[in-house]
TIZA-590433 format. One record per residue: residue number from 1; x, y, z of N, C-alpha, C in turn. Coordinates in steps of 0.2 Angstrom, whole numbers. Example, Ala and Ser with C-alpha at 12.3 -4.5 7.8 and 13.67 -1.06 7.14 Angstrom:
BEGIN
- k;n.u;n.v;n.w;ca.u;ca.v;ca.w;c.u;c.v;c.w
- 1;66;-28;39;62;-22;39;66;-16;39
- 2;64;-11;35;68;-5;36;64;0;39
//
This chain:
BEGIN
- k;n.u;n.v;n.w;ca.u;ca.v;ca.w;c.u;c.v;c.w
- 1;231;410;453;232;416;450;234;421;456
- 2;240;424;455;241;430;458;238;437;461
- 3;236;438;466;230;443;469;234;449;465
- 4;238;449;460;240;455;456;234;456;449
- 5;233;451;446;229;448;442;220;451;444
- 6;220;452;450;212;454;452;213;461;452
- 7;218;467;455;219;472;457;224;476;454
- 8;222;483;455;226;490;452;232;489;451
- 9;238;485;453;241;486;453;247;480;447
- 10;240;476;443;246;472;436;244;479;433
- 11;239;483;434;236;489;429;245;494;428
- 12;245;497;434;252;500;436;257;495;437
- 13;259;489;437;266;487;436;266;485;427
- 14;260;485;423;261;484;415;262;493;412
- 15;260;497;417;260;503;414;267;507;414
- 16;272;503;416;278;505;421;282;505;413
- 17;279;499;408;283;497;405;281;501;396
- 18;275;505;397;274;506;391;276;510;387
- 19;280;515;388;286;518;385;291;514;381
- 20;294;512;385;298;505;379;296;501;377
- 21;289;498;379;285;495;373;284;498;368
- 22;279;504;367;279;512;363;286;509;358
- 23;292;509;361;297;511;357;299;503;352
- 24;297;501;356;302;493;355;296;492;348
- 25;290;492;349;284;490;346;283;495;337
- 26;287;504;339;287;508;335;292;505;328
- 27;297;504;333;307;501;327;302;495;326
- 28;296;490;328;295;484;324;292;485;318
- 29;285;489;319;280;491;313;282;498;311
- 30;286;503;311;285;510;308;281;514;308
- 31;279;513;312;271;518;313;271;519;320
- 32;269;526;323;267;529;330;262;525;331
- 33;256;526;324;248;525;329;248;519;329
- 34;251;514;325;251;505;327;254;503;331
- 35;260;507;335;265;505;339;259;504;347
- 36;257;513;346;252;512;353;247;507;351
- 37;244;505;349;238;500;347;241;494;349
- 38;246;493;346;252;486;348;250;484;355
- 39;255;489;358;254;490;365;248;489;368
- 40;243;493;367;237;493;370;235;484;368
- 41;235;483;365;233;474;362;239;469;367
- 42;245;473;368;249;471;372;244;468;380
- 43;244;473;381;240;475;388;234;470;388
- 44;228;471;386;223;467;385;226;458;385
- 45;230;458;379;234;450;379;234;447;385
- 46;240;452;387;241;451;395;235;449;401
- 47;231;454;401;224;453;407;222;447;404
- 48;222;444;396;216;440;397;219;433;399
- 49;227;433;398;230;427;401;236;425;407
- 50;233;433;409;236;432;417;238;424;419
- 51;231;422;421;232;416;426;236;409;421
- 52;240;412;416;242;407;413;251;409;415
- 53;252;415;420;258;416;419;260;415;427
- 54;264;411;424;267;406;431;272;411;435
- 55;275;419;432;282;421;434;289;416;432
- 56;288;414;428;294;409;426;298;413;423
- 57;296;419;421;300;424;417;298;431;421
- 58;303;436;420;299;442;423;293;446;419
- 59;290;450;423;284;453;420;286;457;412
- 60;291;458;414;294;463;409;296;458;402
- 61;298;450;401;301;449;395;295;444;396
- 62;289;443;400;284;443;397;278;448;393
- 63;279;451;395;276;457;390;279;459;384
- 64;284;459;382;290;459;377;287;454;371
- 65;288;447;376;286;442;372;280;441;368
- 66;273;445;371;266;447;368;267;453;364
- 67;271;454;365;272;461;360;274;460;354
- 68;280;458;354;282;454;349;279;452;345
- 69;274;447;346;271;440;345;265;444;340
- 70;263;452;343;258;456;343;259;459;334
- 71;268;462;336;270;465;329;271;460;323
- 72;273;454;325;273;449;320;268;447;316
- 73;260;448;321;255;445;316;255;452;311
- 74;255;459;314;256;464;310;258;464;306
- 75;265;459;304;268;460;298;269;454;294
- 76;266;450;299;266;445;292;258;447;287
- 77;255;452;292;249;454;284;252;456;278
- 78;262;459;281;262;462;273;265;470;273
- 79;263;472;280;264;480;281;270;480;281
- 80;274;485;277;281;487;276;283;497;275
- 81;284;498;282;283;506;280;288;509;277
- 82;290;514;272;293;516;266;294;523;268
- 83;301;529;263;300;533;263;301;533;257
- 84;300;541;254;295;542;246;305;540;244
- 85;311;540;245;317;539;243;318;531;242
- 86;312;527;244;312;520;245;310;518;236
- 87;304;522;235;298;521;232;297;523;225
- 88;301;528;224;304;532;217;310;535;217
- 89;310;535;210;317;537;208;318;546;207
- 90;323;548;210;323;556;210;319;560;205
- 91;315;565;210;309;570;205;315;576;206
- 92;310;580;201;314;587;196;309;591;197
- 93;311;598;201;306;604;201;302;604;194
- 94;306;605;189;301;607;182;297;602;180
- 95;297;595;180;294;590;180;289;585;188
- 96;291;590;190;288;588;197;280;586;196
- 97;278;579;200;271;576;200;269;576;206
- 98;262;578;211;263;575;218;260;569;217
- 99;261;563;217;256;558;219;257;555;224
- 100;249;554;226;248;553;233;247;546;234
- 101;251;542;241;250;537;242;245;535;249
- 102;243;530;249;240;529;256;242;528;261
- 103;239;530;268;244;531;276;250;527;276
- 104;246;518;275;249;514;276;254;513;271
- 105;256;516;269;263;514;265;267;519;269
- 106;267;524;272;272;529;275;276;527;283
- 107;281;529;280;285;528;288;284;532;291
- 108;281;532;297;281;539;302;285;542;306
- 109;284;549;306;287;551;313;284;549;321
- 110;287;550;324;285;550;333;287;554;339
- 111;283;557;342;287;561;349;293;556;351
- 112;295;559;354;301;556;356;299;554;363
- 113;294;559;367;292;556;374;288;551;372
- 114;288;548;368;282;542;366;285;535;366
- 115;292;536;364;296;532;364;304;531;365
- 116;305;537;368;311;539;370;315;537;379
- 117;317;533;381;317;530;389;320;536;393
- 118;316;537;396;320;541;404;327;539;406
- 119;333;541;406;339;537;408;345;545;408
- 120;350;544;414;353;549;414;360;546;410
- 121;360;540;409;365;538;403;368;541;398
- 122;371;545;395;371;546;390;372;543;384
- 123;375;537;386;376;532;379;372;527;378
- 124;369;527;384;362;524;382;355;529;379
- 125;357;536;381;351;540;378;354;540;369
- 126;361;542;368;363;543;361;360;535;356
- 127;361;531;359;360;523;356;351;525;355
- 128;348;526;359;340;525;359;339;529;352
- 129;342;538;353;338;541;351;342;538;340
- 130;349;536;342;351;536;333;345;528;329
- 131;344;524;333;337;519;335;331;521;332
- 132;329;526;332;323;528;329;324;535;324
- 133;331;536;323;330;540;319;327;538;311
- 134;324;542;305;322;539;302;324;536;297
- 135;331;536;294;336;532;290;339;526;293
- 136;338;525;298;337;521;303;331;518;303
- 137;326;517;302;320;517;301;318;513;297
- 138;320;517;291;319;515;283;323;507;282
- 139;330;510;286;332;503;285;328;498;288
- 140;326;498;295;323;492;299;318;488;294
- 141;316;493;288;310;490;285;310;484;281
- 142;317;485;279;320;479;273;321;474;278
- 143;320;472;284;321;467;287;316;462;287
- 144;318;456;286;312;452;287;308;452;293
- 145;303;450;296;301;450;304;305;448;312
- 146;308;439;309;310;440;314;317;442;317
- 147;320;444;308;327;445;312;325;454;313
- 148;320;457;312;320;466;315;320;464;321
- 149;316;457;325;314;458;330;322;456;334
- 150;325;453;331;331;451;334;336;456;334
- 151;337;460;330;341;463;329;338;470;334
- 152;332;470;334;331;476;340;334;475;346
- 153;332;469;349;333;465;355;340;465;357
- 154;343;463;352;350;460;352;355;469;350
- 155;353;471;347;358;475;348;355;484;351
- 156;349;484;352;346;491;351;345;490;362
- 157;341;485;362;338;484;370;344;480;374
- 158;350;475;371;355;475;373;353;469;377
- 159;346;464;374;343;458;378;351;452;376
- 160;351;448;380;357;442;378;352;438;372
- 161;358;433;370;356;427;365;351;424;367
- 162;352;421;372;350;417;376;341;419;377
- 163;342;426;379;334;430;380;331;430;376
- 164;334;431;370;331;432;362;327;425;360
- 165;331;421;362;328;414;359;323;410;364
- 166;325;411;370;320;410;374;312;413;372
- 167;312;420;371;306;426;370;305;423;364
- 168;309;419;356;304;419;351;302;412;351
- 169;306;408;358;306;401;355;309;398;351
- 170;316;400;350;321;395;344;327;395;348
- 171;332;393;345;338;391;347;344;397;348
- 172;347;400;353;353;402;351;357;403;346
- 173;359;398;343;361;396;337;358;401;332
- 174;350;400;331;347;402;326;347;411;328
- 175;347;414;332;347;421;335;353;421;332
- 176;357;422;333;366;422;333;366;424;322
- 177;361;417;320;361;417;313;355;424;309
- 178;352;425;313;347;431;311;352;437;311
- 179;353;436;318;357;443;318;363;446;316
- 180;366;439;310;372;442;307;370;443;301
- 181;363;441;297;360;441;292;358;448;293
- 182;354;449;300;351;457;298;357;464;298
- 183;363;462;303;368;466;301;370;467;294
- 184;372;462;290;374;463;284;370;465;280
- 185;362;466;280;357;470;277;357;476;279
- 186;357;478;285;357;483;288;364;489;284
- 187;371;486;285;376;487;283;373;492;273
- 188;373;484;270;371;486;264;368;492;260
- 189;364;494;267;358;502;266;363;507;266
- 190;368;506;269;371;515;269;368;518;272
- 191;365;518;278;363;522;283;365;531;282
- 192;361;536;281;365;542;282;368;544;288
- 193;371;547;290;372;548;296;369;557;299
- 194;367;555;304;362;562;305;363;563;314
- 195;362;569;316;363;572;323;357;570;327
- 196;357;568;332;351;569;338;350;579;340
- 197;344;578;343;342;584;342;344;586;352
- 198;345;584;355;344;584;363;347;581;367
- 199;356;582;372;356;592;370;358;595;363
- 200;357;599;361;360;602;356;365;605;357
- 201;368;606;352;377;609;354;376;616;350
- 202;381;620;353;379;627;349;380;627;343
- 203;385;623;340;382;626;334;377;621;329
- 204;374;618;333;369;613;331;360;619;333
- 205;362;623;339;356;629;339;357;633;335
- 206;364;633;333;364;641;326;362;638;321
- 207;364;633;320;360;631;312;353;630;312
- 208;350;629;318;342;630;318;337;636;319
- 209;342;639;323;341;648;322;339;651;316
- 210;347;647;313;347;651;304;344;649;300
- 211;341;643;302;335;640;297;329;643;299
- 212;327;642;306;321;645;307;321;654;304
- 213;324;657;305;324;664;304;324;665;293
- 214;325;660;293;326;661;284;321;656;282
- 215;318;654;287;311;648;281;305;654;283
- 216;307;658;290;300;662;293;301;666;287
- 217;308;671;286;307;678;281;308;676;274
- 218;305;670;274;307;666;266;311;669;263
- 219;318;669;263;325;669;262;327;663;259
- 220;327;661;252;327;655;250;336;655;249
- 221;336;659;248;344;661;247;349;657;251
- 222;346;662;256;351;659;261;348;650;267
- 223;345;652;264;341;644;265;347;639;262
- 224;345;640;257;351;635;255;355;636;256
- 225;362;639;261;367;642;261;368;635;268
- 226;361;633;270;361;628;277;361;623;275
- 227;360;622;268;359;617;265;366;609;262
- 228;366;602;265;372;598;262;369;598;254
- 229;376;597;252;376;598;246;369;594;241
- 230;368;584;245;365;580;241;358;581;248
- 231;357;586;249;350;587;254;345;584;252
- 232;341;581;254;336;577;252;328;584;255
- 233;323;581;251;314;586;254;310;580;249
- 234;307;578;254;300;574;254;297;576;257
- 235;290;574;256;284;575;257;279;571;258
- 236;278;565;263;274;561;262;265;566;265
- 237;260;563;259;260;558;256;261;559;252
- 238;263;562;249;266;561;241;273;558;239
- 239;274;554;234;279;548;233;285;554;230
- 240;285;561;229;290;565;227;295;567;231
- 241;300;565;228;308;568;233;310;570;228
- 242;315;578;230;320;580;227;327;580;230
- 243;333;581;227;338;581;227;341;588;227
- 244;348;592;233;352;597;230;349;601;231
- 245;351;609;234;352;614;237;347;618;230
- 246;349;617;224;346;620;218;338;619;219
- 247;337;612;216;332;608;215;327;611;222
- 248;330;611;228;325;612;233;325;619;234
- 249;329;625;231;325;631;231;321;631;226
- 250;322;631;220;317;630;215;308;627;216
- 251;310;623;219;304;619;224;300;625;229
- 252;303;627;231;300;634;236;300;642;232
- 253;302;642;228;301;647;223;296;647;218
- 254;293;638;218;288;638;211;283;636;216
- 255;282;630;216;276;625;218;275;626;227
- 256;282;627;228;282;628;236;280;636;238
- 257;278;638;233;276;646;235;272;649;240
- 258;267;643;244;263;644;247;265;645;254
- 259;273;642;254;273;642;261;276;650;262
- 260;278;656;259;279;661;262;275;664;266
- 261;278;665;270;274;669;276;274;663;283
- 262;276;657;282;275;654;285;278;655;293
- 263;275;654;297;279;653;304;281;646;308
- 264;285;645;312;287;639;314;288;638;321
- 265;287;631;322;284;631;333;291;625;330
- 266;296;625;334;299;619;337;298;615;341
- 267;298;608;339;299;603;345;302;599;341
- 268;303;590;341;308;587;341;304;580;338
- 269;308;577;335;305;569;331;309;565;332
- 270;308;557;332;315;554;331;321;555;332
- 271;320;560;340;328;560;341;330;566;336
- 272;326;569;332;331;573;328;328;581;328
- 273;328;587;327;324;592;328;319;594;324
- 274;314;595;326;308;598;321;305;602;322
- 275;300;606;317;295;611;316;288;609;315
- 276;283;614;319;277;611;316;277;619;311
- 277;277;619;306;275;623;300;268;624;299
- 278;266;631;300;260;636;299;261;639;294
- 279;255;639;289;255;644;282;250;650;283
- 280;251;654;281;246;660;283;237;654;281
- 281;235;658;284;227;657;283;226;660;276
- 282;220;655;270;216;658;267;213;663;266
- 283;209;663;275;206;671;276;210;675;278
- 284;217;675;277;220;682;278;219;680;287
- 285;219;679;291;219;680;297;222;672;301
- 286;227;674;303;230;669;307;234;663;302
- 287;239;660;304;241;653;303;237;646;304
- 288;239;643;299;235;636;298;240;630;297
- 289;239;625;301;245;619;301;244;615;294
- 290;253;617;292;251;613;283;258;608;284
- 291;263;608;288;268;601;291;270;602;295
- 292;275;594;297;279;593;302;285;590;300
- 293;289;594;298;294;597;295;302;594;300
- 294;304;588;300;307;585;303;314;585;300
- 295;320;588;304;326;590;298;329;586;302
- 296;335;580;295;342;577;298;348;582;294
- 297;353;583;303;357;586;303;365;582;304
- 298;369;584;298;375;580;299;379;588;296
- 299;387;588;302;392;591;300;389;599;298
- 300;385;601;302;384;606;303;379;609;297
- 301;376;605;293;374;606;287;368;602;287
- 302;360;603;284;354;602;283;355;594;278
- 303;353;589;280;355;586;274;347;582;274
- 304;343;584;277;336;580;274;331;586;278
- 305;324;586;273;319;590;276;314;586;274
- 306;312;584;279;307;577;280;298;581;281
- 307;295;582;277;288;587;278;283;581;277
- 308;280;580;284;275;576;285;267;579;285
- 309;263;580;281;261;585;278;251;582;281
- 310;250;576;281;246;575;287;244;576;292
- 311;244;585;294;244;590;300;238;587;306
- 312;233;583;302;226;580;308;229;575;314
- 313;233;572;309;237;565;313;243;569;317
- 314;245;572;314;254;574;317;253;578;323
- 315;250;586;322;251;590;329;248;589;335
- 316;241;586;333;239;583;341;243;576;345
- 317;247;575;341;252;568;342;258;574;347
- 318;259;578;343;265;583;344;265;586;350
- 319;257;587;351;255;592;355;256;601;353
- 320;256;601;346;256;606;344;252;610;342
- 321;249;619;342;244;622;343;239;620;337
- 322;232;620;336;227;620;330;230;623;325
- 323;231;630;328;230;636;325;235;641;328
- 324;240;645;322;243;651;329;239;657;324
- 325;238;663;329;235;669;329;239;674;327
//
């Protein structure tokens, strides 16, 4: 065994890699809080079979390969995370239901520093962040297991053939044949197309100004003036989505009426921009977290309001305030 194996220092060369594990592990399972669990299971995996690791590969696509191995038991249970546009067929303000599903049906959001790699690259940071965006996401879910994991590997982390099949154990050949299977699945989704949030371009800050300033003065009007025509607003956990500029002011004008008065804390999801959203207080005093309000932006227009409404799980994930005053 390697005197690495007794001493602090496999602790900090496995800690080196946990951010991209974080990310690699999140595109596998759809969830933040299983991704870090993955990981952490990662980690322990690793200590408990140290002395079985000859270096025959690096420390890095040995860990990969525990990771992997890790999300795979996870999803051969069956886990498949979804968004409410997965799961039903277009709701209608006037006929609006909320039914509510369990955690584990939903596809999560995630900090971006959670999963996002440090790199001065810029075509490697655009690739990362369009990778975890969430229609991106939604798709990975339709993949079977091990072609998500190849198709990660192979086109997202940019490992060769060769790596890929070494790591699952199969043939080149058989890589080569997942990953033209998970393309043309992937293809078939119609992916929307959505903006990164970081840097933002000017007029990528004026659209979120004018949003931010018309959601705070509940300005429904001109709300939807930001809005793509076929906009999408869900709400997990509720399986309700609606369509259109109409439909989702009607929605804040009837059922959504709680959220006037509302104030909004920026930060950032999935590479895309977002709000932690505050409803006044019951007691008339202060703001109280009711979501996390995740917008996709294409061509200068709101084309998804993604309200993850979960506020116990999300802001302290966010790092965003309990309470504002």
């Amino acid at each position: 065994m390697s005197d690495l194996a007794t001493r602090p220092e496999l602790d900090a060369a496995m800690e080196q890699y946990r951010r991209e594990l974080t990310g690699y592990c999140y595109r596998m399972l759809g969830s933040s809080f299983d991704a870090e669990d993955a990981v952490q299971d990662t980690f322990v995996r690793a200590w408990r079979s140290y002395d079985r690791f000859e270096g025959r590969s690096s420390l890095r696509s040995w860990l990969y390969r525990i990771a992997t191995n890790v999300c795979l038991d996870q999803l051969n249970a069956g886990n498949r995370r979804a968004r409410p546009m997965d799961l039903t067929d277009q709701g209608h303000q006037a006929t609006a239901v909320l039914n509510s599903r369990p955690e584990v049906t939903w596809l999560e959001p995630v900090p971006d520093g959670r999963v996002l790699p440090q790199t001065a690259d810029p075509a490697e940071t655009a690739l990362a962040k369009e990778s975890v965006r969430l229609a991106f996401m939604a798709a990975l879910q339709h993949l079977p297991a091990r072609q998500r994991a190849v198709l990660i590997l192979r086109e997202v982390l940019a490992w060769k053939a060769d790596e890929v099949a070494e790591l699952l154990e199969t043939s080149v050949a058989s890589v080569n044949s997942a990953l033209q299977r998970a393309r043309a699945t992937m293809s078939a989704q119609q992916i929307k197309e959505s903006e990164s949030a970081d840097p933002l371009d000017e007029e990528q800050r004026d659209l979120l100004a004018r949003y931010l300033s018309a959601f705070e003065a509940y300005d429904i009007a001109k709300l939807t003036t930001l809005l793509h025509e076929d906009a999408v607003l869900s709400m997990p956990p509720y399986d309700l989505w609606i369509q259109g500029p109409a439909e989702i002011a009607a929605w804040h004008l009837e059922q959504g009426i709680g959220c006037k008065g509302s104030r909004l804390v920026p930060t950032t999801a999935n590479g895309m921009p977002a709000f932690g959203q505050y409803r006044p207080s019951a007691s008339g005093s202060g703001h109280e977290p009711w979501a996390l309000q995740v917008l996709e932006v294409s061509a200068g227009r709101i084309t998804g309001l993604n309200a993850f409404l979960d506020t116990a799980r999300w802001f302290p994930l966010f790092g965003l305030p309990e309470r504002l005053p």
